[in-house]
Rosetta silent file (secondary structure, phi, psi, omega in degrees, C-alpha in Angstrom):
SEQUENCE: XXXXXXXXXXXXXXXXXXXXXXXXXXXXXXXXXXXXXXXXXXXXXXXXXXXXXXXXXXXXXXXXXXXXXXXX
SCORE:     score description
SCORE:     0.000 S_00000001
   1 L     0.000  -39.752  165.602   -5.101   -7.511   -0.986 S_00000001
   2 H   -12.373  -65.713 -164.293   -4.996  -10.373   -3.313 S_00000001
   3 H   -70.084  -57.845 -155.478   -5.516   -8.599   -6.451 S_00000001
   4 H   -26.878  -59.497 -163.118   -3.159   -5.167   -5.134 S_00000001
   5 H   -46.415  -48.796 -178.085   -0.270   -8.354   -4.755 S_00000001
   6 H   -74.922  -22.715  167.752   -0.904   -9.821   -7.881 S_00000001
   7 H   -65.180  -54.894 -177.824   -0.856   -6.441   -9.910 S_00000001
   8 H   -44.098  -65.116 -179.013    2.324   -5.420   -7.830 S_00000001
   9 H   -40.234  -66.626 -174.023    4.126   -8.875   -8.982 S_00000001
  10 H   -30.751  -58.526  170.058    2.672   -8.500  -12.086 S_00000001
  11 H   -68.975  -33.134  154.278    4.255   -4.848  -12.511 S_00000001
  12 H   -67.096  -38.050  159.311    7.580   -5.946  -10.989 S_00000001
  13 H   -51.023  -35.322  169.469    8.136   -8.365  -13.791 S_00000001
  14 H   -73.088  -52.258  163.633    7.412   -6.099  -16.236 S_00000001
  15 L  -118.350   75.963 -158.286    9.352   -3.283  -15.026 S_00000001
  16 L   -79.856    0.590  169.774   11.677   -4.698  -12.454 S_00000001
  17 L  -116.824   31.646  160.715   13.793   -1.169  -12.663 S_00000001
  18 L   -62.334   85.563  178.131   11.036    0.975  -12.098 S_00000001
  19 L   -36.926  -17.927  177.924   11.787    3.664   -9.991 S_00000001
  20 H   -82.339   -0.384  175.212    7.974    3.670   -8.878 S_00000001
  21 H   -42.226  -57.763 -158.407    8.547    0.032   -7.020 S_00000001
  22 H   -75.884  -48.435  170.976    9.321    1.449   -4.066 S_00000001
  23 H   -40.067  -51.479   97.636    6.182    3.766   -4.058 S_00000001
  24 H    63.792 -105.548  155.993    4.708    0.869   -4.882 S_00000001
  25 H   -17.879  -63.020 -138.623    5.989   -1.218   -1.785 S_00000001
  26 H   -90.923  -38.228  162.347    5.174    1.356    0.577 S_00000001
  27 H   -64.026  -16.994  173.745    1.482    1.129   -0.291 S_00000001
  28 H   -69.409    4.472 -162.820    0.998   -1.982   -0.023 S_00000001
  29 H  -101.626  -43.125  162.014    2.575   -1.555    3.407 S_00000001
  30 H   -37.704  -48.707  178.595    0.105    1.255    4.072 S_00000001
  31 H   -96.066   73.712  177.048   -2.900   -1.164    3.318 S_00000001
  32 H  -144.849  -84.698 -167.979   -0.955   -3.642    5.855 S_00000001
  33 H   -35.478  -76.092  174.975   -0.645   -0.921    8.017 S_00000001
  34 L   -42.008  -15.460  178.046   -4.295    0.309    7.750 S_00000001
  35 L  -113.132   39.407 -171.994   -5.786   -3.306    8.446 S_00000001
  36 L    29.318   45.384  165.953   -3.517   -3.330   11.560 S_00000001
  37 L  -107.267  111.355  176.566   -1.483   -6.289   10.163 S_00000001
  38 L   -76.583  -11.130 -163.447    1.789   -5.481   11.924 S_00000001
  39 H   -99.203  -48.414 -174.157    3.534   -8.376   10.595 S_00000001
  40 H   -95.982    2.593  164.875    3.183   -8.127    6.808 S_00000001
  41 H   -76.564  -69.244 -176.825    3.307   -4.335    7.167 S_00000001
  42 H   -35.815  -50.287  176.462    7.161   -4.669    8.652 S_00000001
  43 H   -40.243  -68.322  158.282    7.524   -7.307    6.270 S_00000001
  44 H   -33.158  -32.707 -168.834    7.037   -4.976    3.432 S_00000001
  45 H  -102.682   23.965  166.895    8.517   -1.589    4.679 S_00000001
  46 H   -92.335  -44.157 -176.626   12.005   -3.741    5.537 S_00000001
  47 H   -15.286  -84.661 -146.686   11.380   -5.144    1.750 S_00000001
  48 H   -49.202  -75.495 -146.320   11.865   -1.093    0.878 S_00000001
  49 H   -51.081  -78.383 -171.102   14.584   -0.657    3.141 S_00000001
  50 H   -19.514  -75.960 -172.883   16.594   -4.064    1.675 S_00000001
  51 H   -29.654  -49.542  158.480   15.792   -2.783   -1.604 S_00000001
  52 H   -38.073  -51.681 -176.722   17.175    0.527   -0.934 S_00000001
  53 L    76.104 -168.692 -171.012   20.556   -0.655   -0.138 S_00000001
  54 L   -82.062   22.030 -172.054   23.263    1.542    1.325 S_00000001
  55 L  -126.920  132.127 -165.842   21.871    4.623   -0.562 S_00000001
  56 L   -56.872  153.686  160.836   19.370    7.186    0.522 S_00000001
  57 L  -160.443  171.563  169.484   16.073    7.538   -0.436 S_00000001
  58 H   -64.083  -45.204  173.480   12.649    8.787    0.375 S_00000001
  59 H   -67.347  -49.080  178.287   11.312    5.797    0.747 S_00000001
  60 H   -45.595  -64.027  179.961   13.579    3.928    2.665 S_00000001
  61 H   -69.316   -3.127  152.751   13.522    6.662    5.321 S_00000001
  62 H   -81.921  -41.715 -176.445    9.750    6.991    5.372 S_00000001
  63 H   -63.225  -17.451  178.400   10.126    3.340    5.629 S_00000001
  64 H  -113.874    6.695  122.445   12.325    3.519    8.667 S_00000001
  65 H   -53.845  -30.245  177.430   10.190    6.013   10.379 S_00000001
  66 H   -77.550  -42.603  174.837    7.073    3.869    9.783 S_00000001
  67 H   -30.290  -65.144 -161.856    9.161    1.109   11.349 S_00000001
  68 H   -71.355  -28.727 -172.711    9.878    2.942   14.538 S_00000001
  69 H  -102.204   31.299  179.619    5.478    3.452   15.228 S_00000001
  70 L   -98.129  145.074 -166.594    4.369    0.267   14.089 S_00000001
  71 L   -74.669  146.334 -157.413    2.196   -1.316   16.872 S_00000001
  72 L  -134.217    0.000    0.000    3.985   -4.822   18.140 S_00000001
């Protein structure tokens, strides 16, 4: 996870209007998700959601489906 974070920073700074952020986001929330860390995976898919704003997107609303199963 280290490196994934530091490429991700790394790639937001470079291109902080990348439409691919949010894809982005929601893997690392997926490799959250997969090592059953419930805590930085919500942390991450509300990131997308914030990010999102009042305006629709694919991500956001896979993020706020992922939301509703994550194990507490």
């Amino acid at each position: 996870m280290p490196k994934l974070l530091e490429t991700f920073a790394s790639y937001e700074k470079d291109h902080p209007n990348a439409s691919s952020l949010q894809a982005f986001r929601y893997q690392i929330a997926q490799a959250y998700w997969s090592n059953k860390d419930w805590t930085k995976t919500k942390e991450w898919l509300n990131l997308i959601i914030k990010v999102s704003g009042d305006s629709d997107s694919f991500y956001k609303d896979l993020a706020e489906r992922r939301l509703k199963k994550v194990e507490y």
